[in-house]
N, C-alpha and C positions, 0 to 999 in steps of 0.2 A: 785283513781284507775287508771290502767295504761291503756292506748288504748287496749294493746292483750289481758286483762285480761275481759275488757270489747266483743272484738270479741268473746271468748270464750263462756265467758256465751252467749253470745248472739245465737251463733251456737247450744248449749245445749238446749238453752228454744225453738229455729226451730225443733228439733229431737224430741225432747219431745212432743210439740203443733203436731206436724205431728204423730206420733204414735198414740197418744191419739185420734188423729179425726178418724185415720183409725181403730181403734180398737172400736172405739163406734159405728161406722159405717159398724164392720165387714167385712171392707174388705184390709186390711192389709195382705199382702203376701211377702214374700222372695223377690220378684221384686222392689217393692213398697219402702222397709224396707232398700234395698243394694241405690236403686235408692238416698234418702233422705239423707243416708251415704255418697254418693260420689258423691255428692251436697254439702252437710256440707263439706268433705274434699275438694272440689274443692274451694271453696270461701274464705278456710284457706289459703290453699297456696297464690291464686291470691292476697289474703289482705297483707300476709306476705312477697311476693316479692315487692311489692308498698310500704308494711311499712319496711321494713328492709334493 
């Protein structure tokens, strides 16, 4: 498997594990939801200028 393919999944199963806590936990909102989005998207870019 190749290095990005592994950052990917790895971003996927953070999005996922975060939703799922906040939703069991009821307290998941629009804030919360954009927040964990553009964390995941911030840590792609940062990986993909260092790896690329």
């Amino acid at each position: 498997m190749k290095p990005l393919n592994i950052l990917i999944i790895a971003i996927l199963i953070y999005l996922v594990w975060a939703i799922w806590h906040h939703r069991r936990d009821k307290s998941l909102t629009l804030v919360i939801l954009m927040e964990y989005i553009l964390l995941a998207g911030l840590v792609l870019i940062l990986i993909l200028g260092i790896y690329v």
